[in-house]
C-alpha positions in Angstrom: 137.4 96.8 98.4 137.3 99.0 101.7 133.9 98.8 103.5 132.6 102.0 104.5 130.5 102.7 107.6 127.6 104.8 106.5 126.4 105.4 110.1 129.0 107.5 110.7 127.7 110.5 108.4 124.3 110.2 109.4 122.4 112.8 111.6 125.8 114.3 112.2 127.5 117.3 111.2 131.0 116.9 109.6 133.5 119.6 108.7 134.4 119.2 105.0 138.3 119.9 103.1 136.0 123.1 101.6 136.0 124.3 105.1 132.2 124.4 105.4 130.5 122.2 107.9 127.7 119.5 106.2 124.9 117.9 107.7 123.5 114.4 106.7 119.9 114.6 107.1 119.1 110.9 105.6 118.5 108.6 108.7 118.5 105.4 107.6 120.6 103.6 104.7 120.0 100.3 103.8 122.0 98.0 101.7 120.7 94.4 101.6 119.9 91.9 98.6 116.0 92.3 99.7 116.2 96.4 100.6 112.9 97.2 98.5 111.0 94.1 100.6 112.3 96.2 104.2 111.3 99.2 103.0 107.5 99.6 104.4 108.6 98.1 108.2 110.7 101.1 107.5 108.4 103.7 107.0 106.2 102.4 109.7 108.7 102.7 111.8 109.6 106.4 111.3 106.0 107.3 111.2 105.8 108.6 107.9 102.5 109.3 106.5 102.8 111.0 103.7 105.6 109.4 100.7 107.2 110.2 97.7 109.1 108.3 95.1 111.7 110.3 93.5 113.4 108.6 90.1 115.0 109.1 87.0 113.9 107.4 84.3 116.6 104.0 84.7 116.0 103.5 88.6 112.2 103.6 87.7 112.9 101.1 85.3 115.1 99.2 87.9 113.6 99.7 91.3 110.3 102.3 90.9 107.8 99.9 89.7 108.7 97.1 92.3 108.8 99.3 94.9 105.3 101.4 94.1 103.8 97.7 94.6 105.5 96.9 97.4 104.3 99.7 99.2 100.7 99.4 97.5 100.6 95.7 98.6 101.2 97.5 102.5 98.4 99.7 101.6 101.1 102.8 101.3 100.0 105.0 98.7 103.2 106.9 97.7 103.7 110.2 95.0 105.9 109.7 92.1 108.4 112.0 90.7 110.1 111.2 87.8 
């Protein structure tokens, strides 16, 4: 399985086989066993006041639910979309 290293299409514009040039806008991916558990050190650390959950109904099932109490448990009161 080839490891690929997301870094290198963040914040950075890359010219695409279409011939149009795309930006990455995303500035941080994270990929860990505990990613939900990181992800209020992470918001702190961008400074992000307000947030906002975006899910379909299977990753609220999966992940939506955890995460809305992580946050809530860091007093972060995020906005769902679903």
């Amino acid at each position: 399985m080839q490891k690929i290293d997301f870094q290198e299409f963040l914040q950075k514009d890359r010219e695409c086989s279409c011939k149009k040039v795309h930006r990455c806008d995303i500035e941080t991916i994270l990929i860990s066993k505990d990613a939900l558990q990181k992800v209020p050190e992470l918001i702190k650390q961008q400074g992000y006041q307000k947030i906002c959950i975006i899910e379909d109904n299977n990753t609220k099932q999966v992940a939506g639910d955890l995460l809305e109490k992580i946050l809530k448990e860091k007093d972060i009161l995020p906005k769902r979309i679903c």
